[in-house]
N, C-alpha and C positions, 0 to 999 in steps of 0.2 A: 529407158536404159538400152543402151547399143553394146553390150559385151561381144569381142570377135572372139572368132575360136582362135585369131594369133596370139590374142591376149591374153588368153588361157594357157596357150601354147608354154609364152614365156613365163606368163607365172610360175607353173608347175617344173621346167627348167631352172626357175632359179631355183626353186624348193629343194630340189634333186642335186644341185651344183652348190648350192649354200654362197656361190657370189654372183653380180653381174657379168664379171666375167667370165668366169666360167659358162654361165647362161648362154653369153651372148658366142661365145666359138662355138657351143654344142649347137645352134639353132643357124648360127651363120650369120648374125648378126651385128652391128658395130656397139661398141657398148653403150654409146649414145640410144641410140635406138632401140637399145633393151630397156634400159633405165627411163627414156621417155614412153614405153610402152606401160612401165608398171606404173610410173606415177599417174597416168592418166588413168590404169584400171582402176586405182586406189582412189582416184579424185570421183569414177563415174559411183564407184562403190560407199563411196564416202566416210572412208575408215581405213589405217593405214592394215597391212598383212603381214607387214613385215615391221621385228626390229630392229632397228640399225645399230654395230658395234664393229665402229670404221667400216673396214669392205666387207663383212659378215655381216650377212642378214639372217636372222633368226625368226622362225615361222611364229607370228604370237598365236592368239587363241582365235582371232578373228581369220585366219590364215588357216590355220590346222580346219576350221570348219566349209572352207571353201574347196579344200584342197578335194579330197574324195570326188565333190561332185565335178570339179574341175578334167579329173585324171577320165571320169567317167562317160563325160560327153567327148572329149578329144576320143575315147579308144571309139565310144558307138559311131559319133562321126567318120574314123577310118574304115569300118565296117562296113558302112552307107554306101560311103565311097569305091568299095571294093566290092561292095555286091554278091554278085555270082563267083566272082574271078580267086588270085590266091591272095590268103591269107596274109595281112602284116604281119611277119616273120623279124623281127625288133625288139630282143626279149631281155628284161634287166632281173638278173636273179644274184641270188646270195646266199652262200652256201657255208657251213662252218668247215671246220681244217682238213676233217678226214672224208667229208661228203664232195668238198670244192679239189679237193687234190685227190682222190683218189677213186672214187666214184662217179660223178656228175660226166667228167671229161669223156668216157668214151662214149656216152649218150649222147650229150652234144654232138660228137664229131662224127656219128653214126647219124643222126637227127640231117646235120650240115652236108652228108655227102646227098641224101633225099632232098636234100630242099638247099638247094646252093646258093640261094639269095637270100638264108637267114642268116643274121645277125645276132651275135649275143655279147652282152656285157656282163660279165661273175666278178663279184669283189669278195672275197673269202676272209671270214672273222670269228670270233670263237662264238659261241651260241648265242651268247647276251646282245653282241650284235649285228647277230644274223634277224633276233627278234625286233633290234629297235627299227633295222632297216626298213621290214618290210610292216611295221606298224607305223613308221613314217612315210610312208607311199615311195618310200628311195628305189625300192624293189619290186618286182612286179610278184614273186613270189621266195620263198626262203626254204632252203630247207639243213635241219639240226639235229643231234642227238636228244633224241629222249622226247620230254615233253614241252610245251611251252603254256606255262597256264597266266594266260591273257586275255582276257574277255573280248577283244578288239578283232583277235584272228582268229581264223578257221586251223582246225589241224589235222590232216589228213596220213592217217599211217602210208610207209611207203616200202620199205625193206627191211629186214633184221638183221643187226650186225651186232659181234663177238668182239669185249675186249679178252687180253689175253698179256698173263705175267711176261716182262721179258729180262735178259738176262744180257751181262757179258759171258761169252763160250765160256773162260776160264773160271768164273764166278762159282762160290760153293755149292749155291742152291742149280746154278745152271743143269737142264737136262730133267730136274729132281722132283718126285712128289714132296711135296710138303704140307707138313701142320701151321697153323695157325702162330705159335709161337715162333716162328723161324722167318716168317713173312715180319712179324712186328721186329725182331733184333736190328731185320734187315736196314741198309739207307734205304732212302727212294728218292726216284725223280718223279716230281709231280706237274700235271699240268697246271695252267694257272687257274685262280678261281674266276668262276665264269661259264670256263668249258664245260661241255656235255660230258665229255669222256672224265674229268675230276669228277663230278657230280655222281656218275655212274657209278665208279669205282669206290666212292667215297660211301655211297648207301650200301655198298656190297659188303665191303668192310665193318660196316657199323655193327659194333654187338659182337665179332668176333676179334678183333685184338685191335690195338691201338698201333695209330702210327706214331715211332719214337724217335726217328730219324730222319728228318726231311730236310738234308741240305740246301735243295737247287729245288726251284718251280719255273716253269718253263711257257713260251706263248707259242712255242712252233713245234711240229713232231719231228722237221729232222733235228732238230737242235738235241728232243728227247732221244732221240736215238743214238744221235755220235754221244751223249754224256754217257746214254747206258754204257756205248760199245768201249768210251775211256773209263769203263770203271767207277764209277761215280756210285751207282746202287741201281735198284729195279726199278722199273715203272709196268704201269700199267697200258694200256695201247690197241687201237683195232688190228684185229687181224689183215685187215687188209693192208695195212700201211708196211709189213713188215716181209712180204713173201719173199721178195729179193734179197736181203741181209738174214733173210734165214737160209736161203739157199746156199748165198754163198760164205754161209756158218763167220756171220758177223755181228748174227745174234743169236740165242738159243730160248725156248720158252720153258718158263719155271711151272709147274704143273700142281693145281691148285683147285679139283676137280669139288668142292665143299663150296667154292662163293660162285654166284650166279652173277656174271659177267654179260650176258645177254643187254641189249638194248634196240628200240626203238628207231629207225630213222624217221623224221617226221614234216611233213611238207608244210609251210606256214605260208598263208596266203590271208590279206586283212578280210573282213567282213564286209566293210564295204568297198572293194577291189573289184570292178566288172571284168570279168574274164572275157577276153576279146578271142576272136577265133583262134589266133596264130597261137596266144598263150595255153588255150585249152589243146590245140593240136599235140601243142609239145609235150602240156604233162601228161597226153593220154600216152602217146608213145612211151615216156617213161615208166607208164604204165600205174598211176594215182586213180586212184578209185573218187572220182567227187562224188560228193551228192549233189541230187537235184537242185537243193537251195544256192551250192557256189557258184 
């Protein structure tokens, strides 16, 4: 058996790109030469990897089992190759709404002015697939609200973040402590199911009053914010995503000091994911505590 690490190269490309095409522009490749590279890994290997459905290719089972070791020899081999010298700096992560938009970015771009030859690609999704990305090797690392309980990935705490009621200025409850019953009469806008931030809020709530009102569900935080600010009802929301529309009093927080709104942010990285120098570099700067075994 003669397996090349280009072969590998491409497989795991397509895996990542879900077509030949895509494959063959990320790698520089003609598509021909992508497609004749996998047929022949799949002809040395003797078992197809992929299933075909038109120009989608879908990873079967004989594919998902190659993949890990695949992703794992390409990163040690770049390491090899780099020795003493700097780190590949090449980093594919995935973040969910309020970690990718609101958080992540200035580390990155603090991370990018020390090291100007890194690279990063962030595709931002609500929790559920922040988890599939980085259990399908899409990601190099993930990171989400709360927890993610999946045997497959490691999960490493990373910071603590606050949701927090929010309001339009002129709303009744805006400004206001309140009971329990005055939160249920209320509308809401809720995020969609999926989210960390739904999930959060949804256990905090539980056992003290019912939601009776839920017009709109939402998949974006500005979207929840302009419904708040036309009026619509309350939502729930990190504090961070809101500092500027409270300043410039385009939102106001409803004050509900009884529910534990506290949550988790949480770093997902798969179990078998070999952490390559450039990657461990960055999460140390972000400051992730691994253990020994990641």
């Amino acid at each position: 058996m003669h397996i090349t690490l280009r072969q590998l190269e491409i497989f795991t490309a397509i895996c990542q790109e879900g077509t030949i095409t895509g494959a063959a522009g990320r790698i520089g490749l003609s598509q021909a030469a992508t497609s004749q590279a996998l047929a022949e890994l799949e002809n040395q290997l003797q078992r197809r990897l992929f299933d075909r459905n038109g120009r989608r290719l879908k990873l079967n089972a004989a594919g998902s089992g190659l993949l890990p070791g695949a992703i794992e020899v390409l990163d040690r081999a770049r390491d090899i190759e780099r020795g003493d010298g700097p780190p590949r700096l090449n980093i594919r992560i995935c973040a969910s709404l309020t970690v990718g938009n609101y958080m992540l970015p200035s580390y990155i771009g603090r991370f990018v002015r020390r090291h100007p030859g890194a690279h990063f690609h962030m595709e931002i999704g609500n929790t559920e697939h922040v988890v599939a990305s980085v259990r399908q090797f899409q990601s190099d690392a993930g990171w989400i609200e709360g927890l993610a309980r999946n045997p497959q990935l490691h999960s490493f705490p990373w910071r603590e973040d606050r949701l927090v009621i929010i309001a339009a200025p002129d709303h009744p409850l805006a400004g206001r402590r309140v009971v329990p019953a005055a939160l249920a009469e209320a509308s809401w806008v809720l995020r969609e199911r999926g989210s960390g931030t739904r999930e959060v809020f949804e256990e905090a709530v539980a056992g003290k009053f019912r939601l009776l009102h839920s017009p709109l569900e939402l998949g974006g935080i500005g979207a929840v914010k302009r419904s708040v600010m036309a009026g619509v009802g309350l939502s729930c929301i990190s504090r961070s995503t809101i500092e500027l529309e409270l300043k410039a009093g385009q939102l106001a927080l409803v004050h509900a000091p009884w529910l534990d709104l506290r949550r988790q942010i949480t770093l997902l990285v798969h179990r078998q994911k070999y952490l390559d120098r450039g990657l461990r570099q960055f999460l140390d700067f972000c400051g992730v505590a691994l253990s020994p075994s990641a």
